[in-house]
C-alpha positions as protocol buffer text, in pm:
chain_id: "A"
residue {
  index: 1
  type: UNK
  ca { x: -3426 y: -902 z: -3354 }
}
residue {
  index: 2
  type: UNK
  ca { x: -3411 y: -563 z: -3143 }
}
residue {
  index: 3
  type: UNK
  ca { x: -3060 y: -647 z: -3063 }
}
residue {
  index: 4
  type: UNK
  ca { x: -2850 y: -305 z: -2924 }
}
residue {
  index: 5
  type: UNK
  ca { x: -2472 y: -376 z: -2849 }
}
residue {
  index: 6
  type: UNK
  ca { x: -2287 y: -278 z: -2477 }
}
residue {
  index: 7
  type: UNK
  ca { x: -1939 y: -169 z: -2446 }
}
residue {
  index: 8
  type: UNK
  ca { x: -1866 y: -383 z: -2152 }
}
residue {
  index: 9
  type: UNK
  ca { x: -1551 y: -651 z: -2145 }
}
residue {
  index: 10
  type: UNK
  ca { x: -1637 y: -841 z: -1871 }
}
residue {
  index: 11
  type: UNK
  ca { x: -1394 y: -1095 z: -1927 }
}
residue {
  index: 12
  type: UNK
  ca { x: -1063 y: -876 z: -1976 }
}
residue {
  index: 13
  type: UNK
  ca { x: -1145 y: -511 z: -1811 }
}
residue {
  index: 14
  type: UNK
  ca { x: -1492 y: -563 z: -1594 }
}
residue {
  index: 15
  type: UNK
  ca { x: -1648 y: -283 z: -1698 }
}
residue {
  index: 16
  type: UNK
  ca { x: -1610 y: 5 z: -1947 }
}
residue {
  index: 17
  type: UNK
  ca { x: -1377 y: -9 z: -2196 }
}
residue {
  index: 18
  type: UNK
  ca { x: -1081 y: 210 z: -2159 }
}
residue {
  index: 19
  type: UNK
  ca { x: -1000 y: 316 z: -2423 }
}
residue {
  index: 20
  type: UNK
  ca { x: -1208 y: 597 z: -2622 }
}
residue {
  index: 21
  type: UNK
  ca { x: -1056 y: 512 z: -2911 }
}
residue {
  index: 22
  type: UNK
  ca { x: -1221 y: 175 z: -2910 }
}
residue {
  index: 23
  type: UNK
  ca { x: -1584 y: 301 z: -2778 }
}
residue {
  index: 24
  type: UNK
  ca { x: -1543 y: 512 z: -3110 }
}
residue {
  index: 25
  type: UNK
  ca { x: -1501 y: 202 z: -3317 }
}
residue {
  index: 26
  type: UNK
  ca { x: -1746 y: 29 z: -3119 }
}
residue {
  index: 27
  type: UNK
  ca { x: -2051 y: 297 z: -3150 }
}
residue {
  index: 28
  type: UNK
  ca { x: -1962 y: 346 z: -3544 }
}
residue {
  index: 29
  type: UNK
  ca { x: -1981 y: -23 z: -3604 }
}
residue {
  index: 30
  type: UNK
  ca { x: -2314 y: -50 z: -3408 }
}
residue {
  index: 31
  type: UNK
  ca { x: -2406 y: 211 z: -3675 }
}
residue {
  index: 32
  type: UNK
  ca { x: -2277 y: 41 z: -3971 }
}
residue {
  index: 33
  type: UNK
  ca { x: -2448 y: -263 z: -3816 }
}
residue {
  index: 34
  type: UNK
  ca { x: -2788 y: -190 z: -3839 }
}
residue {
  index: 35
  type: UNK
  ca { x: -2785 y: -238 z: -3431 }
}
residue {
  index: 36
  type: UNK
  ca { x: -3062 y: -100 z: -3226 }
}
residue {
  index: 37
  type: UNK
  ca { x: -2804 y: 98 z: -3023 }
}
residue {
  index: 38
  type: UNK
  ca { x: -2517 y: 137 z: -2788 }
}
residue {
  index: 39
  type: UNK
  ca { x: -2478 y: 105 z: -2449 }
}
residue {
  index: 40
  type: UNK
  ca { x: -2238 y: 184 z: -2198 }
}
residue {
  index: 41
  type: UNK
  ca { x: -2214 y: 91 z: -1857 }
}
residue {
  index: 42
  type: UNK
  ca { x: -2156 y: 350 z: -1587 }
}
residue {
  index: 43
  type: UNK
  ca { x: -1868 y: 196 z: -1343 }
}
residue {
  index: 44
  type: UNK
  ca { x: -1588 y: 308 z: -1130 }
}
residue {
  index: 45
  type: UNK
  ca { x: -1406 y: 428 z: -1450 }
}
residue {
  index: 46
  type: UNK
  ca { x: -1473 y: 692 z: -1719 }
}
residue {
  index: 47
  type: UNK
  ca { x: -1816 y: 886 z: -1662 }
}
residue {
  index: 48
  type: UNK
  ca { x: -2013 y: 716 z: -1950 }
}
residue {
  index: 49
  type: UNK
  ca { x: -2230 y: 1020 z: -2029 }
}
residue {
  index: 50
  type: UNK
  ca { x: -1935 y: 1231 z: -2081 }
}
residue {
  index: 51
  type: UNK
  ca { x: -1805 y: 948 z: -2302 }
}
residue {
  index: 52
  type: UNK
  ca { x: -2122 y: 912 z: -2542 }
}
residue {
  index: 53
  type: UNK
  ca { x: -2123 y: 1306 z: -2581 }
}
residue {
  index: 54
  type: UNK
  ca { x: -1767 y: 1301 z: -2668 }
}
residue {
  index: 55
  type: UNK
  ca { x: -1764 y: 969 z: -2937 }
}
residue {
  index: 56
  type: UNK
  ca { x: -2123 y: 985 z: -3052 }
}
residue {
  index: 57
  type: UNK
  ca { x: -2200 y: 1327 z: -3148 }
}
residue {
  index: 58
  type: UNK
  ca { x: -2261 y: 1305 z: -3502 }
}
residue {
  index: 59
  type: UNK
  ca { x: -2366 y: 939 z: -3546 }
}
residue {
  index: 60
  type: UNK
  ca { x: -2725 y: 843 z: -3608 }
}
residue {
  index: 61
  type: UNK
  ca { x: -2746 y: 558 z: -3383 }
}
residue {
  index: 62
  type: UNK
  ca { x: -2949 y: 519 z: -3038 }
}
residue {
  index: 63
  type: UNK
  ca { x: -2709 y: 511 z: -2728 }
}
residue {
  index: 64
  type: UNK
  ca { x: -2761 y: 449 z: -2371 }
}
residue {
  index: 65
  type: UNK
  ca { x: -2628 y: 463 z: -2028 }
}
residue {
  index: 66
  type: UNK
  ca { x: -2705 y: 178 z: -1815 }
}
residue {
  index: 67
  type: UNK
  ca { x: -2706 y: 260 z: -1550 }
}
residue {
  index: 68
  type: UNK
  ca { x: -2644 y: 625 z: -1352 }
}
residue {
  index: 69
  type: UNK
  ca { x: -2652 y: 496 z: -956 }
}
residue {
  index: 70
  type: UNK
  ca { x: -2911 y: 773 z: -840 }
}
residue {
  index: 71
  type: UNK
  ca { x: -2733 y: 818 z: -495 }
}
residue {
  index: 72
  type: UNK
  ca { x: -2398 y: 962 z: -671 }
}
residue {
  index: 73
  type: UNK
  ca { x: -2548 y: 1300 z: -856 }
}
residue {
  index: 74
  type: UNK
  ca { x: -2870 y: 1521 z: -702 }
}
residue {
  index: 75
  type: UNK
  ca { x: -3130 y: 1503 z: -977 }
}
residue {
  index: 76
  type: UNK
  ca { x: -3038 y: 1889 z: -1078 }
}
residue {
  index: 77
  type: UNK
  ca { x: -2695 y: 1742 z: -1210 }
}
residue {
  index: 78
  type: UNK
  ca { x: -2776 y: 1455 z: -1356 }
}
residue {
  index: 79
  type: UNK
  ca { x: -3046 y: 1638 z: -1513 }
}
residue {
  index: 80
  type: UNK
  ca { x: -2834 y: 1869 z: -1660 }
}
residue {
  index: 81
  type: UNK
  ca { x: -2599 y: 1608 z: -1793 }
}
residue {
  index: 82
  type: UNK
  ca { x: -2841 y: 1446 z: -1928 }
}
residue {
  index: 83
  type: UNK
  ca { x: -3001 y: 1728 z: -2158 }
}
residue {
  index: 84
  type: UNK
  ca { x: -2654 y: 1821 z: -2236 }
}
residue {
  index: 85
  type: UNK
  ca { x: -2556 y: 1482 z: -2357 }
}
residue {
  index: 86
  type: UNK
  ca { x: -2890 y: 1445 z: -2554 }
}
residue {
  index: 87
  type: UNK
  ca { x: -2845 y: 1799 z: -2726 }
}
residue {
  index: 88
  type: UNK
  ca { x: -2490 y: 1650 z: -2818 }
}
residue {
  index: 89
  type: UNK
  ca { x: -2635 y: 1343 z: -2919 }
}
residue {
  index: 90
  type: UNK
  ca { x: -2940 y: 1437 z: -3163 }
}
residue {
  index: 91
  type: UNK
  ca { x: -3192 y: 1328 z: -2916 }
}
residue {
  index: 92
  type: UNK
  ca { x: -3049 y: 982 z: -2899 }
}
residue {
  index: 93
  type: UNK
  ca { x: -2997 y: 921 z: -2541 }
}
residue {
  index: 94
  type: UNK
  ca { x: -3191 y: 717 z: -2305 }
}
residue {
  index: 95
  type: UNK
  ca { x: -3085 y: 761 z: -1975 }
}
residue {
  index: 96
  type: UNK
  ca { x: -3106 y: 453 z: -1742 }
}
residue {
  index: 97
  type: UNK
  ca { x: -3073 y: 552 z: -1372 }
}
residue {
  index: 98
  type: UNK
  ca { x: -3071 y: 261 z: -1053 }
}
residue {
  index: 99
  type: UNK
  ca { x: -3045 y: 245 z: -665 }
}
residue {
  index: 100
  type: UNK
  ca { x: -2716 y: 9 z: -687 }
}
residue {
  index: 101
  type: UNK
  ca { x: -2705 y: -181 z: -339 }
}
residue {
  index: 102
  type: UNK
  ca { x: -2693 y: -175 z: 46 }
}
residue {
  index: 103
  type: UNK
  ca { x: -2335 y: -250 z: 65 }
}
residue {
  index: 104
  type: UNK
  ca { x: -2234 y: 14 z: -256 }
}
residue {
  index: 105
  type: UNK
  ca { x: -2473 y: 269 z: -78 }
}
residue {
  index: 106
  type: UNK
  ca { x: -2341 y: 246 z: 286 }
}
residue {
  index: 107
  type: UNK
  ca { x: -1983 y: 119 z: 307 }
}
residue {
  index: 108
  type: UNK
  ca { x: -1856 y: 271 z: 13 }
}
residue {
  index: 109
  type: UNK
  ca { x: -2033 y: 603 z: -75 }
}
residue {
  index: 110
  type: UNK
  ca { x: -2142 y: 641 z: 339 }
}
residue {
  index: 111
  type: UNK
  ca { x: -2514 y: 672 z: 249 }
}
residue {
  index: 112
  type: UNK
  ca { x: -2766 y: 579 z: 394 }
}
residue {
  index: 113
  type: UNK
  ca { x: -3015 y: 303 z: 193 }
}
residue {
  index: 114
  type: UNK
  ca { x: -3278 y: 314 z: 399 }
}
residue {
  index: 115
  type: UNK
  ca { x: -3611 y: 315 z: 202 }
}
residue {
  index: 116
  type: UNK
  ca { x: -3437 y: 301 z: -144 }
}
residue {
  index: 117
  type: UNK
  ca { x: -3786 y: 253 z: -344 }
}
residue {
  index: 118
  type: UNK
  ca { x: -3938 y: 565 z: -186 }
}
residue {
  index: 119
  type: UNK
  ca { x: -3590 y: 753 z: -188 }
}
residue {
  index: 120
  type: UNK
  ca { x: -3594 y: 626 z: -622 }
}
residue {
  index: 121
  type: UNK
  ca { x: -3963 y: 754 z: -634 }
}
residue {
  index: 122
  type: UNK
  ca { x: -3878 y: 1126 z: -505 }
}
residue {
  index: 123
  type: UNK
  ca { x: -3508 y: 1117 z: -732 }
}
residue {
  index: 124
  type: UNK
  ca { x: -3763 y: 1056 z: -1034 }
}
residue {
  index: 125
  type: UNK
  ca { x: -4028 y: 1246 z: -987 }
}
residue {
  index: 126
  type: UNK
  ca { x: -3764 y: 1599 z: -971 }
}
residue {
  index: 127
  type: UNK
  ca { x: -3537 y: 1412 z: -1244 }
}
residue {
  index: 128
  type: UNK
  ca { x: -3814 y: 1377 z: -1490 }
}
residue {
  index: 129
  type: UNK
  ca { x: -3999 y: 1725 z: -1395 }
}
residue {
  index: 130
  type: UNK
  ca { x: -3628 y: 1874 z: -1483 }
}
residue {
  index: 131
  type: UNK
  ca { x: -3608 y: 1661 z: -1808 }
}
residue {
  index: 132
  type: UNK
  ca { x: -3925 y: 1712 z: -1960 }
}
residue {
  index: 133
  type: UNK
  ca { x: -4061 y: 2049 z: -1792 }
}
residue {
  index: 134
  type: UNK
  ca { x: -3677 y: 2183 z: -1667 }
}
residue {
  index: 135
  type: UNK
  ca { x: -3862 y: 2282 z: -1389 }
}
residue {
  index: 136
  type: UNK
  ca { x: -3938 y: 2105 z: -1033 }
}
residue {
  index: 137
  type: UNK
  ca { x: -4057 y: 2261 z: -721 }
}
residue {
  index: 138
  type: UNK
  ca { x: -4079 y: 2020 z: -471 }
}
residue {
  index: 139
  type: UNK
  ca { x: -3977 y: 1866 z: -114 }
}
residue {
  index: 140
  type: UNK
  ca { x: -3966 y: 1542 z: -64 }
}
residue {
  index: 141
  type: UNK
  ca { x: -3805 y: 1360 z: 274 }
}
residue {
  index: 142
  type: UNK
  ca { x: -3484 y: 1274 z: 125 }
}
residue {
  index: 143
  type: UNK
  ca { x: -3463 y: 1514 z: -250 }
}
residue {
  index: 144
  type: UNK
  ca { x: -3508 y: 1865 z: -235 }
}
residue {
  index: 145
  type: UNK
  ca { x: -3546 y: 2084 z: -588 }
}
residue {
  index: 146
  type: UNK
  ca { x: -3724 y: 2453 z: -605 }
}
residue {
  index: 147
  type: UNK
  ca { x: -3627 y: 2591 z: -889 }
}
residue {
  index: 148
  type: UNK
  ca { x: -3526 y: 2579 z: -1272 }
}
residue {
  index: 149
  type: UNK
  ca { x: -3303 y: 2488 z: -1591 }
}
residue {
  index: 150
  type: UNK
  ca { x: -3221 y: 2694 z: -1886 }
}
residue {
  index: 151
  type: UNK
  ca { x: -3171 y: 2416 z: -2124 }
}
residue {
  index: 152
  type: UNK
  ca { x: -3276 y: 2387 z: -2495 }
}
residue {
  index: 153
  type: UNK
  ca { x: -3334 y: 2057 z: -2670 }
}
residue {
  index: 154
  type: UNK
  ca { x: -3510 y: 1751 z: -2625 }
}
residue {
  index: 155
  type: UNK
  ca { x: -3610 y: 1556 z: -2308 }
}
residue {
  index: 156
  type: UNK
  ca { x: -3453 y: 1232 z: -2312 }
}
residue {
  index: 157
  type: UNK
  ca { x: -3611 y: 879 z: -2230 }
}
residue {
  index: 158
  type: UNK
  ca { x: -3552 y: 749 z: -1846 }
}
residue {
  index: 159
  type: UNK
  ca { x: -3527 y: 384 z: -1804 }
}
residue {
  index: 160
  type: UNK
  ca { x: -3464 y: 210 z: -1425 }
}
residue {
  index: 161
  type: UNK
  ca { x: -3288 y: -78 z: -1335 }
}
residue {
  index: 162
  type: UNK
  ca { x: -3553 y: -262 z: -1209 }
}
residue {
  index: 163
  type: UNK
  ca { x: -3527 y: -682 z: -1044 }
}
residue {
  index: 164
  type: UNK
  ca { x: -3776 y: -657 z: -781 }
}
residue {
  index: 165
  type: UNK
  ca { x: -4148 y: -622 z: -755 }
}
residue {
  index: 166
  type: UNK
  ca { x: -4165 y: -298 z: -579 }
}
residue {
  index: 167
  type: UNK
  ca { x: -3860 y: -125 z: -838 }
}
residue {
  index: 168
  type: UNK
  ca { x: -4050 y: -283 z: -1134 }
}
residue {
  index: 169
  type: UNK
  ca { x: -4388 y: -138 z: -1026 }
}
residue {
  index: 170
  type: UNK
  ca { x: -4229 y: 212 z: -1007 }
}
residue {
  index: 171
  type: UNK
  ca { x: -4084 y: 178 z: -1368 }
}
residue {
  index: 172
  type: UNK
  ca { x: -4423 y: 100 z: -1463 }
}
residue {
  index: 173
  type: UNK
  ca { x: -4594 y: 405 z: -1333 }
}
residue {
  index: 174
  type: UNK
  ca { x: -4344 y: 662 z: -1410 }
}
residue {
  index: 175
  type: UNK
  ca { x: -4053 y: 553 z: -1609 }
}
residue {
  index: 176
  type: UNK
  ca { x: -4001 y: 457 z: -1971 }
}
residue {
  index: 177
  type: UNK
  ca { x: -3953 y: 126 z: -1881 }
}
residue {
  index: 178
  type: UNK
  ca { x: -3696 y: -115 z: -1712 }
}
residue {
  index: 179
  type: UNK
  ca { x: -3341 y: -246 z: -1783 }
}
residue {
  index: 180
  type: UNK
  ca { x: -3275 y: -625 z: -1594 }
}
residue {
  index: 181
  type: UNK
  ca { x: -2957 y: -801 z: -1509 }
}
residue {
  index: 182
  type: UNK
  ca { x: -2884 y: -1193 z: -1417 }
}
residue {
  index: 183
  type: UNK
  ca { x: -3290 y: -1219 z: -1486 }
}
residue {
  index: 184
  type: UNK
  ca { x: -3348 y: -1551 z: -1756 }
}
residue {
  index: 185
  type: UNK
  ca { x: -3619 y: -1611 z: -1986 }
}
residue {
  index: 186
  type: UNK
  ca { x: -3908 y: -1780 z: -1722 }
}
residue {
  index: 187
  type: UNK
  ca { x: -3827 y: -1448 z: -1498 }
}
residue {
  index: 188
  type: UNK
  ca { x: -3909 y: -1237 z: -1733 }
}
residue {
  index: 189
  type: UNK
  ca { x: -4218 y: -1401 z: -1876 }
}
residue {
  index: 190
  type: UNK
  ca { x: -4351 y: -1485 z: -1554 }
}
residue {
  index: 191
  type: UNK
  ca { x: -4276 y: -1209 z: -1313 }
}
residue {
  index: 192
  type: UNK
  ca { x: -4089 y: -928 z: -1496 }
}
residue {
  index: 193
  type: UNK
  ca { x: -4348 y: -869 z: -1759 }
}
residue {
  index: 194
  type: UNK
  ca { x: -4671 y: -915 z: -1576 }
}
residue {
  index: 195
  type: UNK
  ca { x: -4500 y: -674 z: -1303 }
}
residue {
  index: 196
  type: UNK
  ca { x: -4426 y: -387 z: -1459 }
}
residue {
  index: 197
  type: UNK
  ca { x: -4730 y: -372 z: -1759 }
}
residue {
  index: 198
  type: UNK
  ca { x: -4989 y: -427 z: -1464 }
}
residue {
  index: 199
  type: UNK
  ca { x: -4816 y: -118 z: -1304 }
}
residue {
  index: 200
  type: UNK
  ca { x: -4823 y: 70 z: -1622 }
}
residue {
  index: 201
  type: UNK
  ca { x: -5233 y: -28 z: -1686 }
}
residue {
  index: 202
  type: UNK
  ca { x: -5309 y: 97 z: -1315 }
}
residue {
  index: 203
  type: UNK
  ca { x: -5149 y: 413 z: -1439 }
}
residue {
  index: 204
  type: UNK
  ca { x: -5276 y: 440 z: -1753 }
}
residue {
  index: 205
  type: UNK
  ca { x: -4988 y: 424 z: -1899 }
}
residue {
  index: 206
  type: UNK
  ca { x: -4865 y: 263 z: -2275 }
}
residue {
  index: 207
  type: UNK
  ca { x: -4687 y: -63 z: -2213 }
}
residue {
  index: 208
  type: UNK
  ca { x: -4305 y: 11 z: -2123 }
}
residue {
  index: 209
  type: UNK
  ca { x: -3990 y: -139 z: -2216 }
}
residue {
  index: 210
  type: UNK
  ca { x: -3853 y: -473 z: -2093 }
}
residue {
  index: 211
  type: UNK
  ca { x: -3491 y: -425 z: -2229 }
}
residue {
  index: 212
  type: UNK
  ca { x: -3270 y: -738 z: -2125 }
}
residue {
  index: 213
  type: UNK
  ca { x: -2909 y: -747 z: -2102 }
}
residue {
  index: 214
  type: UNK
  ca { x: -2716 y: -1045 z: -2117 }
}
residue {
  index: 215
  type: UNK
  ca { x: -2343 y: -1149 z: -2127 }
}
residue {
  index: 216
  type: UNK
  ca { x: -2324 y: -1350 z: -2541 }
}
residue {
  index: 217
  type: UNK
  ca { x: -2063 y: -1548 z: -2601 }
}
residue {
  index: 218
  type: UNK
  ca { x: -2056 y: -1659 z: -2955 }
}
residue {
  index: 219
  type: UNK
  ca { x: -1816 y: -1981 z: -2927 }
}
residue {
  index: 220
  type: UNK
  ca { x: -1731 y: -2339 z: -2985 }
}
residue {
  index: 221
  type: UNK
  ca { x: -1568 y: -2378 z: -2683 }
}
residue {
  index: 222
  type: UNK
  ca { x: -1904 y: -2342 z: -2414 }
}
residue {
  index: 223
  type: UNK
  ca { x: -1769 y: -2555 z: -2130 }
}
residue {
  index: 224
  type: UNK
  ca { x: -1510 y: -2346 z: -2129 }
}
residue {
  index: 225
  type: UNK
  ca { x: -1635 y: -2030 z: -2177 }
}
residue {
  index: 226
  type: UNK
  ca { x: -1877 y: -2104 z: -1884 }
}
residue {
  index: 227
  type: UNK
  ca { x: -1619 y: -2195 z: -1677 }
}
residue {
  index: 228
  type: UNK
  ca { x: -1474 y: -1875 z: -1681 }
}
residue {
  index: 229
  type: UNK
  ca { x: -1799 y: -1666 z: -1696 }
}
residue {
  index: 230
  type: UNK
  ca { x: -1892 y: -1859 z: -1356 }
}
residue {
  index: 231
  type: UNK
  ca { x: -1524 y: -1743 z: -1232 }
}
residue {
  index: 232
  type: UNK
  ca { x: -1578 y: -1357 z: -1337 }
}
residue {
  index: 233
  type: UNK
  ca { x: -1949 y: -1328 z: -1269 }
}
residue {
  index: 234
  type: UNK
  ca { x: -1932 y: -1495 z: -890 }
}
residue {
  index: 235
  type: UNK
  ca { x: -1985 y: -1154 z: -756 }
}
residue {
  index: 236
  type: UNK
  ca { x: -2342 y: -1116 z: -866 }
}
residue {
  index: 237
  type: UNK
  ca { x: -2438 y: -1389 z: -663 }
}
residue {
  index: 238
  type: UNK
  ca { x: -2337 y: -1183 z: -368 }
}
residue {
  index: 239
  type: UNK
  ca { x: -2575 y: -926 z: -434 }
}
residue {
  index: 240
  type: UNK
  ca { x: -2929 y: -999 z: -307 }
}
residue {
  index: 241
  type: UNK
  ca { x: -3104 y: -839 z: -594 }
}
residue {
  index: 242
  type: UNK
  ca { x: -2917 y: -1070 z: -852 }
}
residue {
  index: 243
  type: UNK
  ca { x: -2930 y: -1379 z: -627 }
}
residue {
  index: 244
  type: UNK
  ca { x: -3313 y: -1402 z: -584 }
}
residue {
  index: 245
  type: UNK
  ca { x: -3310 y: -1379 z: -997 }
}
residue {
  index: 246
  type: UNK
  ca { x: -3099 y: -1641 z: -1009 }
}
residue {
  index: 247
  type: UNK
  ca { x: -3307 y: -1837 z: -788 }
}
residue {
  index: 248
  type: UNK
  ca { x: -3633 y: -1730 z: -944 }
}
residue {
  index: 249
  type: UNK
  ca { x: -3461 y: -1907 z: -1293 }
}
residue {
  index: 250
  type: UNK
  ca { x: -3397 y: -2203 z: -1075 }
}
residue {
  index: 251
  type: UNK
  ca { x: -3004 y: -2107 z: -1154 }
}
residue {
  index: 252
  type: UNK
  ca { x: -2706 y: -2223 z: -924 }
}
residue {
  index: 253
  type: UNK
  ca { x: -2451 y: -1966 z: -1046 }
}
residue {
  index: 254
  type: UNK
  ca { x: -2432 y: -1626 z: -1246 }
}
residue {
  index: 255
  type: UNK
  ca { x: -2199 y: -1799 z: -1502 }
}
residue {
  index: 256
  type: UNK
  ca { x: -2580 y: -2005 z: -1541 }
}
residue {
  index: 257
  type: UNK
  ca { x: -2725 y: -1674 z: -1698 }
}
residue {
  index: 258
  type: UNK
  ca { x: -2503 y: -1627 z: -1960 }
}
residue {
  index: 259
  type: UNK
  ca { x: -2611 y: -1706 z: -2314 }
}
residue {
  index: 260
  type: UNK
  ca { x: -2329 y: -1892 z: -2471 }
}
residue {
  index: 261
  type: UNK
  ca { x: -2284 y: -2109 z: -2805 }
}
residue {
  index: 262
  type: UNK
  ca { x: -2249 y: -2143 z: -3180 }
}
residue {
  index: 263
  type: UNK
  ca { x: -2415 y: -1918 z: -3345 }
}
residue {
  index: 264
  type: UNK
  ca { x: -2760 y: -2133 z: -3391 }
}
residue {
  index: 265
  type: UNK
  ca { x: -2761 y: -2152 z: -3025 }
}
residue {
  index: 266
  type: UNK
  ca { x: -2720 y: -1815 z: -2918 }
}
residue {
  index: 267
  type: UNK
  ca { x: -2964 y: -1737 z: -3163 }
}
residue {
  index: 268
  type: UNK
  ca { x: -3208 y: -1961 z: -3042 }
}
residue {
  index: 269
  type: UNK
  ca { x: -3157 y: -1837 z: -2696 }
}
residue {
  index: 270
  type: UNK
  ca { x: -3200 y: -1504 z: -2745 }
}
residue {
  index: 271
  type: UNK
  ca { x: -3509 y: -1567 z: -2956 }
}
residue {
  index: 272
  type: UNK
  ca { x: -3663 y: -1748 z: -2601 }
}
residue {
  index: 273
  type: UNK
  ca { x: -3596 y: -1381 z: -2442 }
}
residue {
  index: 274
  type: UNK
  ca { x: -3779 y: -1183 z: -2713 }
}
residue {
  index: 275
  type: UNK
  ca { x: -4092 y: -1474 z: -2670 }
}
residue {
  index: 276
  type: UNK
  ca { x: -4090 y: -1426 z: -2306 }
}
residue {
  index: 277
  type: UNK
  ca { x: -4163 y: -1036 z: -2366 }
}
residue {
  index: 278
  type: UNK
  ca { x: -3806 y: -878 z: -2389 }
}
residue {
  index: 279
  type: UNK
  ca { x: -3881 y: -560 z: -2587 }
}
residue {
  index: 280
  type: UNK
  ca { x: -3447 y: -551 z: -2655 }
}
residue {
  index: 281
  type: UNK
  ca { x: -3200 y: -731 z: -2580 }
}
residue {
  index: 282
  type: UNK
  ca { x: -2853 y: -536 z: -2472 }
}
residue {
  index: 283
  type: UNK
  ca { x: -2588 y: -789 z: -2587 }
}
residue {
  index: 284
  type: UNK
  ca { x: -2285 y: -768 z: -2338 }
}
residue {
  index: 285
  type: UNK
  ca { x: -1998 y: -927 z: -2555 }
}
residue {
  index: 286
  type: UNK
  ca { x: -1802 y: -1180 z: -2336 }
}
residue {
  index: 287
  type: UNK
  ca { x: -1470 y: -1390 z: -2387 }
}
residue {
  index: 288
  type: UNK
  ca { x: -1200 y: -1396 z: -2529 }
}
residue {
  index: 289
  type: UNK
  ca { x: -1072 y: -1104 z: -2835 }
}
residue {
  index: 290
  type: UNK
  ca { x: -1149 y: -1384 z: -3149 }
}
residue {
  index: 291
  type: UNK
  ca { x: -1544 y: -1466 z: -2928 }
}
residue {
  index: 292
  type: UNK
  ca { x: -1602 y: -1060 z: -2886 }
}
residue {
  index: 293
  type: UNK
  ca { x: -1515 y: -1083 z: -3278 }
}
residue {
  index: 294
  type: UNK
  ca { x: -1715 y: -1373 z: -3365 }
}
residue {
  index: 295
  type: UNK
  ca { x: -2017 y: -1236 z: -3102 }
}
residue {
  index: 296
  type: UNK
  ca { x: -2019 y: -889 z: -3271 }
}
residue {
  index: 297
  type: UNK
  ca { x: -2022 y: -1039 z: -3606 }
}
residue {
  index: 298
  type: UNK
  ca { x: -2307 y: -1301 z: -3519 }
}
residue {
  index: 299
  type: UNK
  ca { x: -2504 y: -1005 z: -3381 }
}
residue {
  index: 300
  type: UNK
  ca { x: -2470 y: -852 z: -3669 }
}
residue {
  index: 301
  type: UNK
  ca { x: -2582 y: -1143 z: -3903 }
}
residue {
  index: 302
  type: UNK
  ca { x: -2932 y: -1147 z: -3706 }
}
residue {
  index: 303
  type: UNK
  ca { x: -3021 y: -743 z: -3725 }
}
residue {
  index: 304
  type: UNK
  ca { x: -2983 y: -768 z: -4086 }
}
């Protein structure tokens, strides 16, 4: 299985680990593991770019960021970043970038989120001429860029968070492909997947990435460990995005989402995702320290 491991706690920290010392540990073992990559998320803690440059340089292993909001950084920083962090990295980053939401966008950063597909459309299109040209001359309504970067190295790949129709058609025509959240198996086969590869075909593009991520919880206590993921996750139902996924799944809570089990079950969970078109699945370990153990160590057992 295409399996790639997150350093997320969203039991005990909600978000990033913080320790760096741990992310070390965590991005060696994913290399020891045979594990399609790393991930980290980008929260209101350490800046996860800046983190994978510091703990991965050196290690052959894929890492990701998932995901940059887009209405923090201007596309000339996070651009530069970016290269920087791939240089660092061997060429190993892909960069995943999203709009957030309304709330984030206007009551705590005092933006405006008007438009947010057209706004994402202009952020890319100077993002990815900087990345892969590192050059962009252009003026759009909301991002402005006329001029250039003096940066060696690689380009690195550009993923989008991407739940809606409109977000997943964009990831079809210009990104890499498209990182979900709270999105189950049926979503994906019947709305994600068609979405974004009939995007991609209009723009005669290759077929892009579906990369899932997923709270695991390897465990033989699931009533349980569902009862608290329905506790911790109740947020996401507040956010429109995640709701009407939810809903789409035919799912009453976010806690619903969560693959959790022995380690035949999760197994044969995950195994649905990859039938219903998930090119990777990004396994967010969840629980308590012995289930992170035991999910890690499952994980492990089916990239072998």
């Amino acid at each position: 299985m295409n399996i790639a491991m997150c350093g997320m706690d969203l039991y005990r920290n909600g978000g990033c680990p913080e320790s760096l010392d741990t992310i070390r540990e965590h991005v060696q073992r994913a290399h020891s593991g045979g594990f399609n990559g790393y991930w980290l998320p980008q929260t209101n803690s350490m800046d996860a770019l800046t983190i994978l440059a510091s703990v991965g340089s050196g290690v052959d292993v894929p890492m990701g960021v998932a995901v940059v909001p887009v209405y923090t950084r201007h596309p000339v920083a996070l651009a530069q970043q970016a290269l920087t962090v791939n240089k660092a990295l061997n060429g190993n980053l892909t960069l995943g970038v999203g709009a957030s939401d309304r709330f984030i966008v206007e009551r705590v950063w005092g933006q405006s989120f008007d438009r947010p597909v057209a706004y994402m459309s202009e952020y890319l299109e100077i993002l990815l001429l900087l990345l892969e040209e590192r050059e962009a001359y252009m003026r759009g309504k909301r991002v402005f860029m006329r001029g250039e970067l003096d940066i060696e190295g690689p380009a690195c790949s550009v993923i989008m968070a991407a739940l809606g129709p409109r977000m997943l058609e964009l990831a079809g025509r210009v990104a890499a492909g498209a990182m979900t959240w709270m999105t189950g198996p049926k979503t994906i086969r019947d709305f994600t997947v068609p979405t974004i590869n009939k995007a991609a075909e209009a723009a005669e593009r290759g077929a892009p990435e579906v990369i899932v991520s997923l709270p695991v919880c390897v465990t033989d206590d699931a009533e349980g460990a569902k009862a608290l993921a329905n506790e911790l996750l109740a947020k996401w139902e507040q956010a429109p995005a995640c709701r009407d996924m939810l809903d789409r799944e035919g799912l009453s809570s976010a806690g619903d989402i969560c693959v959790i089990g022995n380690e035949d079950q999760v197994a044969e969970r995950l195994a649905v995702f990859f039938a219903a078109g998930a090119t990777k699945v990004v396994v967010v370990p969840a629980g308590t320290d012995e289930e992170i153990e035991r999910t890690w160590e499952a994980m492990a057992a089916l990239v072998a």
